[in-house]
C-alpha positions as CSV (number, residue, x, y, z in Angstrom):
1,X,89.6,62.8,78.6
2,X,88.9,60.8,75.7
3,X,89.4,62.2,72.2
4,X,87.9,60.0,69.0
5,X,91.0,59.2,66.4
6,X,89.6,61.9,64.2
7,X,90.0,64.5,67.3
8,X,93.4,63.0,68.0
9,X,94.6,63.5,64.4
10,X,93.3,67.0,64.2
11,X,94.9,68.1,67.5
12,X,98.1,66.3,66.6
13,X,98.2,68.0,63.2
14,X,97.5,71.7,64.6
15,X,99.6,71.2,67.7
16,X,102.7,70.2,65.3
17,X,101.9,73.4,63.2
18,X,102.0,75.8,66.3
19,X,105.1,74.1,67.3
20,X,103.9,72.5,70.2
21,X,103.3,69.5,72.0
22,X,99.6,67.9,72.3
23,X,99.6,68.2,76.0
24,X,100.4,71.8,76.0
25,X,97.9,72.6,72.5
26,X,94.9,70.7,75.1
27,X,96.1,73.0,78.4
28,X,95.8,76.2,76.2
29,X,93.0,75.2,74.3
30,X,91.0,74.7,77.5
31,X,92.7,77.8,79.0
32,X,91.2,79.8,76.3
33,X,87.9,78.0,75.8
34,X,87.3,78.8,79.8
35,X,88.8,82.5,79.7
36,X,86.1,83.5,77.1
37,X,83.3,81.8,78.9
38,X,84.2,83.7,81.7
39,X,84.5,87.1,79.7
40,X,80.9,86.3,78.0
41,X,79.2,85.8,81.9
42,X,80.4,88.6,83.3
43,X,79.8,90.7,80.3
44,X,76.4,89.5,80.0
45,X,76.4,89.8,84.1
46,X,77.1,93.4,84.1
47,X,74.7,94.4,81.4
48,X,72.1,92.4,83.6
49,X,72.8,94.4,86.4
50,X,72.9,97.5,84.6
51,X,68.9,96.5,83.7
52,X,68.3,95.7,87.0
53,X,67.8,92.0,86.6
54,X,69.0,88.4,86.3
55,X,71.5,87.0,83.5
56,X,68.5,84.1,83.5
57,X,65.9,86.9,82.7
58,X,67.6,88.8,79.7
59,X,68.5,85.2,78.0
60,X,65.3,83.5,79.0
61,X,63.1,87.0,77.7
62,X,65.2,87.0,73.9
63,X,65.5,90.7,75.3
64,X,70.0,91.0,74.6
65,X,70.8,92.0,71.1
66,X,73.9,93.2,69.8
67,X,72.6,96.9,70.2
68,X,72.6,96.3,73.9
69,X,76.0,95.4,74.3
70,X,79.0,97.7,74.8
């Protein structure tokens, strides 16, 4: 993966703050980014399911606001 200097700084900077190594700021970074996409689809797949439909229909239909959610 290819970072821009910018992006290298800023992870360099924020990895030394946390006390941590870049390699291991990138792996938990990632590990988080993926852990809350994966929260967010199968939260928005069980409220599909509990409307009988597809995740693709509630998105695509602007029919999910924050009243529908648990």
């Amino acid at each position: 993966m290819q970072f821009t200097l910018a992006e290298q700084a800023a992870i360099t900077a924020h990895a030394a703050s946390l006390g941590i190594g870049r390699d291991d700021y990138v792996r938990r970074a990632a590990a988080e980014r993926a852990l809350v996409w994966q929260r967010e689809r199968d939260g928005f797949a069980d409220f599909a399911a509990r409307r009988g439909t597809s995740v693709e229909d509630v998105l695509q239909r602007g029919c999910l606001t924050d009243d529908d959610l648990p």
